[in-house]
C-alpha positions as CSV (number, residue, x, y, z in Angstrom):
1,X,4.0,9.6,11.4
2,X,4.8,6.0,9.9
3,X,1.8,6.6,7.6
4,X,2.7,9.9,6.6
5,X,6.0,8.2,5.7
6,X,4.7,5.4,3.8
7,X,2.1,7.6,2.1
8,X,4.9,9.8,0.2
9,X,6.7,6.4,-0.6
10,X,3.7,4.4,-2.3
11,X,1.6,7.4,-3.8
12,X,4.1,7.6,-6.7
13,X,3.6,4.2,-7.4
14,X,-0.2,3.9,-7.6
15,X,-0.4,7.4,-9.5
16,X,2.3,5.5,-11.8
17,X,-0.4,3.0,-12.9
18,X,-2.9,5.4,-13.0
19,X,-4.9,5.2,-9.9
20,X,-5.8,7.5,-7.2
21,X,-4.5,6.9,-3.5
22,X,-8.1,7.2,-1.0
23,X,-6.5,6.3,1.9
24,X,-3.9,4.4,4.2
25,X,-4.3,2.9,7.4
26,X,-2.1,1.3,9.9
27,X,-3.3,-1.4,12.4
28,X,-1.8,-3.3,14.9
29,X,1.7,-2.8,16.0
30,X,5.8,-3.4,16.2
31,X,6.6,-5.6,13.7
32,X,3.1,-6.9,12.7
33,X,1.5,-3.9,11.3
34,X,-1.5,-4.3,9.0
35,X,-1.3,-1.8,5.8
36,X,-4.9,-1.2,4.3
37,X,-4.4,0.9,1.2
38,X,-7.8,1.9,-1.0
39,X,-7.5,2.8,-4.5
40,X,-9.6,4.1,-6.4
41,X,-9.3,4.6,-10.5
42,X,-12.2,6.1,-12.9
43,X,-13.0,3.2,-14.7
44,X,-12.9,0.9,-11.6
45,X,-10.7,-1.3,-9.6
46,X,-10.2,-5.1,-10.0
47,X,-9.1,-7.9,-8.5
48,X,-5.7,-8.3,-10.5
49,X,-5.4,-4.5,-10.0
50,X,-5.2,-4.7,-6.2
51,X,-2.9,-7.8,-6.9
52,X,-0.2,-6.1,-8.9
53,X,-0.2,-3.5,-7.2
54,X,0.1,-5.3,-4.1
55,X,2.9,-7.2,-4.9
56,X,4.7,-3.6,-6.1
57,X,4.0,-1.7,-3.0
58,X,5.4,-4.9,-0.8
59,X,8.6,-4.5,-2.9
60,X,8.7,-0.9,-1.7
61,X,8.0,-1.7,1.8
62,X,10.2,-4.5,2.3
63,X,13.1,-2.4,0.6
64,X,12.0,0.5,2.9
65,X,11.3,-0.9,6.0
66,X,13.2,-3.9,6.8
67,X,12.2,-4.2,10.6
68,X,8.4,-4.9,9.2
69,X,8.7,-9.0,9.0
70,X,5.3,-10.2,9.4
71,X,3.9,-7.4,8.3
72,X,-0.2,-7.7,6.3
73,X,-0.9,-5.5,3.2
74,X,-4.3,-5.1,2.3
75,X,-4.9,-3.0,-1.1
76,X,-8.6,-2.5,-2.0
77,X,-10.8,-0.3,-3.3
């Protein structure tokens, strides 16, 4: 459900930027979750990519879900 959740939330952001949202998986659990989010774009991914939007999709999270403290984010291709 949680992913379902977060899914809606950080797929307008990536498509804002113009890459495509492969898919989202949670790990662990209660506070500590791990967020891996692959992106994909037609002209490729890089490392600064994953970086920016990293640091946007944490914004969202941490504005979203303020229970998460210690949570990881993982954005990849």
């Amino acid at each position: 459900m949680l992913v379902k959740e977060l899914i809606e939330h950080i797929q307008p952001v990536i498509e804002q930027q113009g890459f495509f949202l492969v898919e989202v998986k949670m790990k662990g659990s209660g506070r500590s979750p791990v967020f891996q989010i692959f992106i994909e774009h037609e002209s490729g991914v890089s490392i600064n990519d994953c970086s920016r939007l990293s640091k946007d999709i944490s914004m969202l999270i941490d504005m979203k879900y303020p229970d998460f403290q210690n949570y990881r984010l993982e954005v990849s291709s």
